[in-house]
PATORPA-668007 format. One line per field, with one value per residue (C-alpha): residue number from 1; residue in three letters; chain; x, y, z. Coordinates in steps of 0.1 Angstrom, whole numbers, plus 5000, padded with zeros to 4 digits. Each point is the difference from the previous one (the first is absolute). Example, Ala and Ser with C-alpha at 12.3 -4.5 7.8 and 13.67 -1.06 7.14 Angstrom:
REM PATORPA-668007
lumnu: 1 | 2;
nuti: ALA | SER;
rogu: A | A;
u: 5123 | 5014;
v: 4955 | 5034;
w: 5078 | 4993;
***
This chain:
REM PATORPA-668007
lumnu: 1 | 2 | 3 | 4 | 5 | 6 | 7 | 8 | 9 | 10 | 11 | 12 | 13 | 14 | 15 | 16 | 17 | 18 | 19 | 20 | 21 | 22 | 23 | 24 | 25 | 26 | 27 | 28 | 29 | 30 | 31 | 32 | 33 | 34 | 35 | 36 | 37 | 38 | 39 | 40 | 41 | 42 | 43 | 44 | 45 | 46 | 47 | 48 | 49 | 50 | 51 | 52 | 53 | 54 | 55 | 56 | 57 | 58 | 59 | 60 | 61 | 62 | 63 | 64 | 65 | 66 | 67 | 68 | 69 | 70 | 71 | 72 | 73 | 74 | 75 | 76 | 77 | 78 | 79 | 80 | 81 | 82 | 83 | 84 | 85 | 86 | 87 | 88 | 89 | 90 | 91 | 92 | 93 | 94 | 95 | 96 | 97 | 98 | 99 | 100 | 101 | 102 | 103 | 104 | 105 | 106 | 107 | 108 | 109 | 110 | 111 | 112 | 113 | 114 | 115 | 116 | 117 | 118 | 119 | 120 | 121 | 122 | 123 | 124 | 125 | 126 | 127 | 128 | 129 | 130 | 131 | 132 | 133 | 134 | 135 | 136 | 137 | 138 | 139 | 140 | 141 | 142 | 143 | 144 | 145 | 146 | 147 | 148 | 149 | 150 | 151 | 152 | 153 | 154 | 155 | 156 | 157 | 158 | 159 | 160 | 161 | 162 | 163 | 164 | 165 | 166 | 167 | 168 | 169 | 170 | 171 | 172 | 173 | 174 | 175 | 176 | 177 | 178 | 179 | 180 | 181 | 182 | 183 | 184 | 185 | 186 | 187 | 188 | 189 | 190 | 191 | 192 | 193 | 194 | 195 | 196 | 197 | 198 | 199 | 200 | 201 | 202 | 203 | 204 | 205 | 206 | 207 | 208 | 209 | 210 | 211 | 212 | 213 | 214 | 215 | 216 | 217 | 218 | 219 | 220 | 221 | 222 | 223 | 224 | 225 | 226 | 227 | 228 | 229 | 230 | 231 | 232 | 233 | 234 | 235 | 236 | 237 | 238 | 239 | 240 | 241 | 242 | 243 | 244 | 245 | 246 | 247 | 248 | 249 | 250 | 251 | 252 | 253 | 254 | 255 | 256 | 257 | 258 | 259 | 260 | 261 | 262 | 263 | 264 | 265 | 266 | 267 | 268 | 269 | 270 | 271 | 272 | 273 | 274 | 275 | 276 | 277 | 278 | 279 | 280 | 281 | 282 | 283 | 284 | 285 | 286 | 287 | 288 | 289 | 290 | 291 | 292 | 293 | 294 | 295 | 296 | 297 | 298 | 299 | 300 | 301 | 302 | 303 | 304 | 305 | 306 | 307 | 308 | 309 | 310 | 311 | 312 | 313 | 314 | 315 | 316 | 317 | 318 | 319 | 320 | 321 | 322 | 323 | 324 | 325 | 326 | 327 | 328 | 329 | 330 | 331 | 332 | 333 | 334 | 335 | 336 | 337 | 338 | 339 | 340 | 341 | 342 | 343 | 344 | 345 | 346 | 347 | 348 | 349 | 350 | 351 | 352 | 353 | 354 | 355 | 356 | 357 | 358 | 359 | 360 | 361 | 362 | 363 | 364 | 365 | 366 | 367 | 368 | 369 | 370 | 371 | 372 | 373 | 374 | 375 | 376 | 377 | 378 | 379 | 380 | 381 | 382 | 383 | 384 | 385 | 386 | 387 | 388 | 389 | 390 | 391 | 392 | 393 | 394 | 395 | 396 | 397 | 398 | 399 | 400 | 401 | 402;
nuti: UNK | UNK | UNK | UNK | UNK | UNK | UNK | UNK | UNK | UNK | UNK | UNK | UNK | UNK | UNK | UNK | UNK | UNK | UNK | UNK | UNK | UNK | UNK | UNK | UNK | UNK | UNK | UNK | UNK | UNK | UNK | UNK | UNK | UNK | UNK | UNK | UNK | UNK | UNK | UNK | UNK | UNK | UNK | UNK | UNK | UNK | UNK | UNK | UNK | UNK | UNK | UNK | UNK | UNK | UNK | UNK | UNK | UNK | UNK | UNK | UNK | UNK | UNK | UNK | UNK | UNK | UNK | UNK | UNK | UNK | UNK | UNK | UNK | UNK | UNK | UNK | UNK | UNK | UNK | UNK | UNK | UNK | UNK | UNK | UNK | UNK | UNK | UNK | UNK | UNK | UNK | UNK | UNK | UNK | UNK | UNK | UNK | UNK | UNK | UNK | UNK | UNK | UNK | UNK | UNK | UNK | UNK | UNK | UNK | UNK | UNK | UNK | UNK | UNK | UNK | UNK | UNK | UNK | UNK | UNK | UNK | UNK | UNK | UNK | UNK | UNK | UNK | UNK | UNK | UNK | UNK | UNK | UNK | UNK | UNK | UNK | UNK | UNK | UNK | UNK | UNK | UNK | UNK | UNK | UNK | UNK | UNK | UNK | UNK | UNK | UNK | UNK | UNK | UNK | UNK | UNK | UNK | UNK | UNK | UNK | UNK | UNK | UNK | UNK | UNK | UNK | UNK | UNK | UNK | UNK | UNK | UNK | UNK | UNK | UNK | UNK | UNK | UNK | UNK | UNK | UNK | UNK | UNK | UNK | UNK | UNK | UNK | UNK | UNK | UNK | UNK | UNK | UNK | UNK | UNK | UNK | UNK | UNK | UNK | UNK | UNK | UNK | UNK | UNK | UNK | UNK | UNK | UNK | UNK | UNK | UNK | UNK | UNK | UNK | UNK | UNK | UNK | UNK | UNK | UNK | UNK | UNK | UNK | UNK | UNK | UNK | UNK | UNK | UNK | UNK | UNK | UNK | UNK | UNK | UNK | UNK | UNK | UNK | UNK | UNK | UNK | UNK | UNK | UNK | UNK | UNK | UNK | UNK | UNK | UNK | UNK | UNK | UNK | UNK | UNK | UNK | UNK | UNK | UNK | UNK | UNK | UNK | UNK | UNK | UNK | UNK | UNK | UNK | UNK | UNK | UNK | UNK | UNK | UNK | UNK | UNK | UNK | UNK | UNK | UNK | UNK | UNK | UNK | UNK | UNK | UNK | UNK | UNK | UNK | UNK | UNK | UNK | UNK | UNK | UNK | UNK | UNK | UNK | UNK | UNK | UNK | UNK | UNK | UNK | UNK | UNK | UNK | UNK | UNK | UNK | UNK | UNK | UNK | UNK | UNK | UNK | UNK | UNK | UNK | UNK | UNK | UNK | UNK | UNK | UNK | UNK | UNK | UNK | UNK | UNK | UNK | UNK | UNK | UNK | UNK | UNK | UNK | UNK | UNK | UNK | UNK | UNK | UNK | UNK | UNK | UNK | UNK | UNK | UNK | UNK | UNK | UNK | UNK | UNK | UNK | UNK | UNK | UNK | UNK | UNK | UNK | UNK | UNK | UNK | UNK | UNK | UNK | UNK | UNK | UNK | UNK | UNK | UNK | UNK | UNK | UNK | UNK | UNK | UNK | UNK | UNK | UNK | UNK | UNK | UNK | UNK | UNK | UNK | UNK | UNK | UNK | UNK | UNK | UNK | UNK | UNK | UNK | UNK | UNK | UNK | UNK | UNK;
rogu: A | A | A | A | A | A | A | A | A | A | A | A | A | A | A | A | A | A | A | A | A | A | A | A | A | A | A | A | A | A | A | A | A | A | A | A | A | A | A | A | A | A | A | A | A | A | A | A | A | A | A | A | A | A | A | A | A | A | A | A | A | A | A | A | A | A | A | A | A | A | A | A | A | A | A | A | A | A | A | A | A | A | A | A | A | A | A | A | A | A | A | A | A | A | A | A | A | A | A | A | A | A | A | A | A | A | A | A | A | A | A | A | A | A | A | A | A | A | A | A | A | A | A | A | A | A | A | A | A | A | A | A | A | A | A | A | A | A | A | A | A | A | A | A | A | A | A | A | A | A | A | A | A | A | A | A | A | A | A | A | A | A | A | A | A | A | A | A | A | A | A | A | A | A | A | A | A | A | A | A | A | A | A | A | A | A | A | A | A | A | A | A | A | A | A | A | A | A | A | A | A | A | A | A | A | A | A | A | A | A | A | A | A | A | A | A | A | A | A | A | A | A | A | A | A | A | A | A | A | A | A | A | A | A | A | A | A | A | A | A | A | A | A | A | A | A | A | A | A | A | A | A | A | A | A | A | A | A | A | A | A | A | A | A | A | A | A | A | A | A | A | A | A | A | A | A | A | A | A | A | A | A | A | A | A | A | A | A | A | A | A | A | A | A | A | A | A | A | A | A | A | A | A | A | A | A | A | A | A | A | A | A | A | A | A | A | A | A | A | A | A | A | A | A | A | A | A | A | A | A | A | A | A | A | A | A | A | A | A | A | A | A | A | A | A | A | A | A | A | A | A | A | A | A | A | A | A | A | A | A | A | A | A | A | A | A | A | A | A | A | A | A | A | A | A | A | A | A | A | A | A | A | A | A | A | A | A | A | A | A | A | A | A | A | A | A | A | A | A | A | A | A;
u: 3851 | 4983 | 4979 | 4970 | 4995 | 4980 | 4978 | 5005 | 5032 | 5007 | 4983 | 5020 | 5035 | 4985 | 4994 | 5034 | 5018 | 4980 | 5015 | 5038 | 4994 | 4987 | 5032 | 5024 | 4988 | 4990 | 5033 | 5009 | 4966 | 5008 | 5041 | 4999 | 4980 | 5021 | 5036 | 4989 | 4990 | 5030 | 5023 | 5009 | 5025 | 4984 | 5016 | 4985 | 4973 | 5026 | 5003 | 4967 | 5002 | 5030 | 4988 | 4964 | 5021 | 5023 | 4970 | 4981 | 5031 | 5009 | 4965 | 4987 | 5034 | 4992 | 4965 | 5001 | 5017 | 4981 | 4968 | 5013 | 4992 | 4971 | 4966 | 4998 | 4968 | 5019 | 5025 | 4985 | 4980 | 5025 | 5021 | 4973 | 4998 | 5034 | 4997 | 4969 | 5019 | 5029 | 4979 | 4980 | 5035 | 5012 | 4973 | 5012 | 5036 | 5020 | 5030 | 5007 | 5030 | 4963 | 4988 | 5029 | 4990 | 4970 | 5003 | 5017 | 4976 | 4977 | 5022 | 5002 | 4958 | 4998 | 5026 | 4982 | 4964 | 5016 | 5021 | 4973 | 4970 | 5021 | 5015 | 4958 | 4991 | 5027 | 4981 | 4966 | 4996 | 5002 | 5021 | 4970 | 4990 | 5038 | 4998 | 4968 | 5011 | 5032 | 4975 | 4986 | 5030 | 5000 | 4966 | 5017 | 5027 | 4975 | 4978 | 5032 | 5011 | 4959 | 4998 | 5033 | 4992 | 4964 | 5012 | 5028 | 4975 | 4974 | 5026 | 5008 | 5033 | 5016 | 4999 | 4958 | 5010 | 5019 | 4977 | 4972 | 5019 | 5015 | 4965 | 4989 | 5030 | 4988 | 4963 | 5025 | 5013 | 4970 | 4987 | 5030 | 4995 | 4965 | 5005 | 5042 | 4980 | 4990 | 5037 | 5016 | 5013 | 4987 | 5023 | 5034 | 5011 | 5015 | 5024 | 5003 | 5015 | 5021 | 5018 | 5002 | 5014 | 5037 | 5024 | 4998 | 5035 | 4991 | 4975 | 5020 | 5028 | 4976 | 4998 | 4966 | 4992 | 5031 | 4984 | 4963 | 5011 | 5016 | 4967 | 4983 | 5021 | 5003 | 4963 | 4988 | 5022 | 4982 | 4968 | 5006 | 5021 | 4969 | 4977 | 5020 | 5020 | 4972 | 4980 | 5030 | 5007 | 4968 | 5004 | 5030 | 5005 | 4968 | 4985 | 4967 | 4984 | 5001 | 4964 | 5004 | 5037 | 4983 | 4972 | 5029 | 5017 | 4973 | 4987 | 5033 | 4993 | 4966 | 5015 | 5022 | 4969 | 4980 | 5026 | 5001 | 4960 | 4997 | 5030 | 5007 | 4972 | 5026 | 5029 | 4990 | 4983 | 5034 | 5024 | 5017 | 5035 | 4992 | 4973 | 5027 | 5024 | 4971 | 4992 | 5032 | 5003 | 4971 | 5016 | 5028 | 4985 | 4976 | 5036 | 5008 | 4967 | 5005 | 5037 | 4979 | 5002 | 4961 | 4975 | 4971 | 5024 | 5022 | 4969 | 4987 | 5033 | 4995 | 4967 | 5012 | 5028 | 4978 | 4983 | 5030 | 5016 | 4964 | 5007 | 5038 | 5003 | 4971 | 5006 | 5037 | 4990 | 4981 | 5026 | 5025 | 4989 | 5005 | 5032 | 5020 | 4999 | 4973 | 5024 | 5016 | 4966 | 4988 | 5038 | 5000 | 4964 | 5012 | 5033 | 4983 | 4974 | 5026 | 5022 | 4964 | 5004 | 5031 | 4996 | 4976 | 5017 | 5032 | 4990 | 4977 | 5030 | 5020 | 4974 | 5000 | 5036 | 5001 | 4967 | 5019 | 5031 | 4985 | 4962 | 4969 | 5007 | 5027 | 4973 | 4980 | 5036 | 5006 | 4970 | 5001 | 5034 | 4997 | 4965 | 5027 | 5023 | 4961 | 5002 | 5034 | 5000 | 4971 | 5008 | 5031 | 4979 | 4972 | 5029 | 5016 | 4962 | 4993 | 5032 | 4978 | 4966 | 4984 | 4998 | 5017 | 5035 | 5010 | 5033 | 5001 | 5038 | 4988 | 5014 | 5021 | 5017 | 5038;
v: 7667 | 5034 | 5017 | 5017 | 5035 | 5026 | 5009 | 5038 | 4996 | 4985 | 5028 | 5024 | 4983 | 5002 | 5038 | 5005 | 4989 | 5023 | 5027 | 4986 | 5001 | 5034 | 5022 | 4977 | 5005 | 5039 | 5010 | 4988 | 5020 | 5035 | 4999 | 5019 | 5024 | 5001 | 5002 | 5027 | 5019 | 4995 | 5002 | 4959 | 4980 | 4967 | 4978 | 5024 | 4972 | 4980 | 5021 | 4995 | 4965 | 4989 | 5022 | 4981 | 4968 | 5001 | 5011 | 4968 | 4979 | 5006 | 4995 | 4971 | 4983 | 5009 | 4993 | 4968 | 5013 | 5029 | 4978 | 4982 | 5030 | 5017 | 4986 | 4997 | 5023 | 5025 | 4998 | 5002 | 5032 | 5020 | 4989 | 5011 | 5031 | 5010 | 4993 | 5025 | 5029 | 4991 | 5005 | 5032 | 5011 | 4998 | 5023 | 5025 | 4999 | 5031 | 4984 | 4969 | 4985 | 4995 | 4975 | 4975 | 5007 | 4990 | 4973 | 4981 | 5006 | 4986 | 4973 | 4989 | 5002 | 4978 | 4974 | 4990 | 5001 | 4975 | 4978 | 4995 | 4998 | 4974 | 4980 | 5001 | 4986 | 4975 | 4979 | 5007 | 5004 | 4974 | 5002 | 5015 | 5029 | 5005 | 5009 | 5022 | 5014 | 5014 | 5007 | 5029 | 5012 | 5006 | 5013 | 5028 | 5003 | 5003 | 5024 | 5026 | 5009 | 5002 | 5026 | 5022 | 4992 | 5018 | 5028 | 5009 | 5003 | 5017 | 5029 | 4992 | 5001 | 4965 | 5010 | 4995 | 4962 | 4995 | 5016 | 4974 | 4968 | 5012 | 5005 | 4962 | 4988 | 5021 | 4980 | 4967 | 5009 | 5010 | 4967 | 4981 | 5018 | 4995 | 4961 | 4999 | 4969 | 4980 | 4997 | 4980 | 4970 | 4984 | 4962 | 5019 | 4982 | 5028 | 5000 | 4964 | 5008 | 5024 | 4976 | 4977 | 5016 | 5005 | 5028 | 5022 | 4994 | 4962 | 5009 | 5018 | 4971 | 4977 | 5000 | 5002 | 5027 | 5024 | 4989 | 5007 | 5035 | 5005 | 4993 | 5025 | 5028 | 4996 | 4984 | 5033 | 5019 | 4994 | 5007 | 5034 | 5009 | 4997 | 5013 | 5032 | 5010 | 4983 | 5037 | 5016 | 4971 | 5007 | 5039 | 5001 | 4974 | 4999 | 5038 | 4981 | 5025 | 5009 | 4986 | 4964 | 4994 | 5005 | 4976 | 4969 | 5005 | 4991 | 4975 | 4982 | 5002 | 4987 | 4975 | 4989 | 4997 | 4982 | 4974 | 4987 | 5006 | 4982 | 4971 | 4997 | 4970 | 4983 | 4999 | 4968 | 4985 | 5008 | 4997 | 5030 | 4998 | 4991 | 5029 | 5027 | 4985 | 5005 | 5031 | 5015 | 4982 | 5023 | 5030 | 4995 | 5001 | 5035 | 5015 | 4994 | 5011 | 5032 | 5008 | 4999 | 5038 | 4998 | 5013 | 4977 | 4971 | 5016 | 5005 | 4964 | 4986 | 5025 | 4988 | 4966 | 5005 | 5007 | 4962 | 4985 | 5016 | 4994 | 4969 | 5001 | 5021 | 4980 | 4965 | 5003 | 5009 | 4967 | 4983 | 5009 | 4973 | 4973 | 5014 | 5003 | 4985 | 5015 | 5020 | 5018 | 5007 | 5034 | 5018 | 4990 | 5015 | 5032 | 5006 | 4994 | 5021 | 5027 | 4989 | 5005 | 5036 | 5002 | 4994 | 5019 | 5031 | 4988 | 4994 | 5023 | 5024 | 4985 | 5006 | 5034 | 5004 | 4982 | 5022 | 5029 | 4993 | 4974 | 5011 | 4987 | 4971 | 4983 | 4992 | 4971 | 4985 | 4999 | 4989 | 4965 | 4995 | 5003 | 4974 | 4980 | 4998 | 4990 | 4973 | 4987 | 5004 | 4983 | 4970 | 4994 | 5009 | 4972 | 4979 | 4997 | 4997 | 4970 | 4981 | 5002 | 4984 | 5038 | 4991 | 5019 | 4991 | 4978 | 5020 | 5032 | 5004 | 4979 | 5018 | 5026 | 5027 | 5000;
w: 5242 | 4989 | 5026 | 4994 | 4992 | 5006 | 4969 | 5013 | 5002 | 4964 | 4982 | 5023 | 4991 | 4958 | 5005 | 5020 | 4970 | 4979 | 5020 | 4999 | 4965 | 4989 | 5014 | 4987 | 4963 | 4998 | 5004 | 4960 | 4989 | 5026 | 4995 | 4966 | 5013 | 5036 | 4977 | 4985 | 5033 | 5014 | 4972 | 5002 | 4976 | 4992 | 5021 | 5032 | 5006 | 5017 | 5031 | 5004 | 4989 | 5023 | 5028 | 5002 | 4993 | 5031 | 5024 | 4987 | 5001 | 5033 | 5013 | 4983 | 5011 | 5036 | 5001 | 5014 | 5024 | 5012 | 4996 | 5033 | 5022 | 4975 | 4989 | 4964 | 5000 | 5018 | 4974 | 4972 | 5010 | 5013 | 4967 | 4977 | 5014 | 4999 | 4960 | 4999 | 5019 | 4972 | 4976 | 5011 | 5003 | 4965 | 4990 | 5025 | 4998 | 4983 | 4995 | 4985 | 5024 | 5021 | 4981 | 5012 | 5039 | 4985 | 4980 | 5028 | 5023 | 4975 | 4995 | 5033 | 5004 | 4971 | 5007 | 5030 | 4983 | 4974 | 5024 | 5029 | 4975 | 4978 | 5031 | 5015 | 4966 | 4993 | 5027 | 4991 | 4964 | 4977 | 4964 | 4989 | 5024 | 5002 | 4958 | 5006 | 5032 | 4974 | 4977 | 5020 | 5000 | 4967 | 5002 | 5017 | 4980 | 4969 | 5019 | 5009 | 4965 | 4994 | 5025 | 4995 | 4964 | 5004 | 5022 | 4974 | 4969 | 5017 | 5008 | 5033 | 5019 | 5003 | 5039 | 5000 | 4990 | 5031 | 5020 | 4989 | 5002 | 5035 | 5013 | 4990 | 5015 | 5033 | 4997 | 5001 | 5031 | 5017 | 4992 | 5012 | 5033 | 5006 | 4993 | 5014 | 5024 | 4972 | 4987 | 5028 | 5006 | 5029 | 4992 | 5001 | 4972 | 4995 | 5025 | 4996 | 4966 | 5011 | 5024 | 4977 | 4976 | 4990 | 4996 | 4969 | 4997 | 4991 | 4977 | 4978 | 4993 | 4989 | 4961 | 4993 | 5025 | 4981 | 4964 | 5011 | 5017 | 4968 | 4979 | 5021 | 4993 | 4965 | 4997 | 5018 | 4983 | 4964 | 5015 | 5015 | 4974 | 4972 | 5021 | 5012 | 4964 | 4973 | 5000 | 4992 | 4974 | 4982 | 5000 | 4989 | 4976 | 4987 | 5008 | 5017 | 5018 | 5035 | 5005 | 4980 | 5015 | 5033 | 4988 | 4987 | 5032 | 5019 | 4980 | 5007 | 5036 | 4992 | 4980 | 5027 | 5029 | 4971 | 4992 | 5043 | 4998 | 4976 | 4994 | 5040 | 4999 | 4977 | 5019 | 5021 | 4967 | 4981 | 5027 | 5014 | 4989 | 4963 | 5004 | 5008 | 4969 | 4973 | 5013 | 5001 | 4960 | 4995 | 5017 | 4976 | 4966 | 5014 | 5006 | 4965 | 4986 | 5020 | 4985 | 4966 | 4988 | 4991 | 5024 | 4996 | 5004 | 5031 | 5014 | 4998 | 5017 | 5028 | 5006 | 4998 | 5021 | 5026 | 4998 | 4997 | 5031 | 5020 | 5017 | 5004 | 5035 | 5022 | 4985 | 5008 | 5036 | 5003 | 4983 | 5031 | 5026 | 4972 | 4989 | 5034 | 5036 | 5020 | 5027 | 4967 | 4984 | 5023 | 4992 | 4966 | 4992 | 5022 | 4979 | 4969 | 5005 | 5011 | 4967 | 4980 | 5014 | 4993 | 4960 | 4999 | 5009 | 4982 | 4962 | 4999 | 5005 | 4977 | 4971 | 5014 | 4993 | 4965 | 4992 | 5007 | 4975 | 4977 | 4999 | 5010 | 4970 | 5028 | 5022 | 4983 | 4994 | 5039 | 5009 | 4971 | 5014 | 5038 | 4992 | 4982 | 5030 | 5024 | 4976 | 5004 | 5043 | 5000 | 4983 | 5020 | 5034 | 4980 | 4991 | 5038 | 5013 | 4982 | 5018 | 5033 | 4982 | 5003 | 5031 | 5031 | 5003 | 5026 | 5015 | 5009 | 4982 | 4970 | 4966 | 5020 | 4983 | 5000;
***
């Protein structure tokens, strides 16, 4: 059963995700801008990329963990700082190797914002407030490329952009400190979790865990990858300017918080599972609209791949305690949220090193196959699911891998 929450603390967890999701998309909209500075190839986002990735990798998979001897409120304000003093700091550092140290630290600050807000609201929210809690996230990942996009054409250093965006994230953790009381748990069903839960070790051999880990990363993967590379898409295959590739780029962000806005009161109405499948159907035909080498056109399936990847991320969250016994369910969510991370950082890469031989045309073709492969992992994840009723299965080393 759902306990009550705080109305303060709702609206809080909404903006929080506003502010995990603004430094996670500016980097696409500043990294032009940054390459050039610092006399980057291409494929230089990934250090930043993979740095952020392992920080938030290793924290969100030690979360639970460090929750046992940490109040969440604590947490999540000293975590929110640290990703305002990472960002202050790449618009002071002289030297690019910096902006790893920094990216990591970041990393780590936003891992455990996501994991504690996300394991706080798994219990709380329903299917619904799960979707528009994501949504804000996308708010902020709309609002991001907005700013740095409004800094750059006004003449501004990319560095002013950080400098905004780090000082909302600093008004984030001030509030989490002045209300750190109202975030704890005063059942200890936390704990109780904990103890009952299972080793990691477990979680990993059972089949559905592996394939919906695997959906994450490439899921994830798709949507970081459009976000982070579609301006350079759009300028260079298409010559838009700096101002409207800017404005497409975070319209897809928009997109994105407008589709769990607006389509998260479906997913009970629907049913979850079949509501991920036509999404990711939808996902699949914007891919192909975007590989078409006409700018009106690539620009509608970029929009559109925003909608159709709305839903995917929270819905498969809430899908986890139907999919897999309940001591399996708290690892799972961990690692796939760390293997979300993980995509992220990795195929955006890779369309940073096939932009840099191929051109910027190699990207769209990435990104329709990779939403291909979503397709496939989760119909097989679906498909194994369905041999349990939806329902959570009743071993704990039921469909084990080999």
């Amino acid at each position: 059963m759902r306990r009550a929450t705080p109305w303060a603390i709702t609206v809080i967890a909404y903006v929080a995700f506003v502010s995990l999701g603004a430094p996670d998309a500016i980097l696409g909209v500043a990294f032009p801008d940054i390459r050039l500075e610092f006399g980057l190839p291409s494929a230089g986002i990934g250090y930043i990329l993979f740095s952020s990735a392992i920080g938030y990798f290793l924290s969100s998979t030690f979360a639970g963990t460090i929750l046992r001897y940490v109040p969440l409120g604590w947490l999540l304000s000293i975590s929110t700082a640290l990703v305002a003093v990472g960002l202050f700091g790449y618009s002071a550092v002289p030297f690019f190797p910096w902006f790893s140290v920094l990216a990591f630290g970041i990393g780590v600050g936003s891992g455990a914002i996501d994991t504690g807000l996300n394991a706080y609201a798994s219990e709380r929210f329903s299917a619904t407030s799960m979707n528009w809690l994501h949504g804000f996230f996308g708010i902020g990942a709309m609002l991001g490329p907005l700013v740095m996009t409004g800094v750059l054409t006004s003449g501004a250093d990319w560095q002013l952009g950080y400098v905004l965006v780090g000082a909302f994230i600093l008004v984030m953790a001030l509030l989490f400190l002045v209300t750190r009381r109202l975030w704890d748990d005063p059942s200890g069903a936390a704990a109780e979790r904990h103890e009952a839960s299972v080793s990691l070790g477990t979680a990993l051999r059972h089949r559905s865990a592996a394939l919906q880990i695997a959906v994450f990363f490439v899921y994830t993967g798709v949507e970081i990858m459009t976000g982070q590379w579609a301006f350079t898409v759009l300028r260079e295959r298409f010559e838009a300017s700096q101002g409207m590739a800017g404005l497409w780029v975070g319209l897809y962000w928009g997109a994105l918080a407008a589709g769990r806005l607006l389509f998260g009161p479906l997913v009970d109405r629907v049913g979850a599972a079949r509501m991920v499948r036509l999404s990711l159907l939808v996902t699949v035909a914007a891919a192909v609209l975007f590989l078409v080498p006409v700018y009106p056109v690539a620009v509608a399936g970029l929009l559109i791949l925003g909608l159709g990847l709305a839903v995917v991320f929270p819905t498969l969250i809430t899908l986890t305690s139907r999919r897999l016994p309940g001591p399996l369910v708290t690892h799972t969510v961990g690692v796939s949220i760390g293997a979300a991370v993980a995509g992220g950082a990795a195929l955006p890469t890779v369309a940073g090193v096939l932009e840099g031989a191929l051109g910027a045309t190699s990207i769209p073709w990435l990104i329709a196959i990779s939403a291909v492969i979503v397709v496939v992992l989760n119909e097989l994840l679906d498909r194994i699911s369905a041999g349990t009723g939806g329902q959570r299965s009743p071993s704990l080393v039921a469909e084990p891998l080999p």
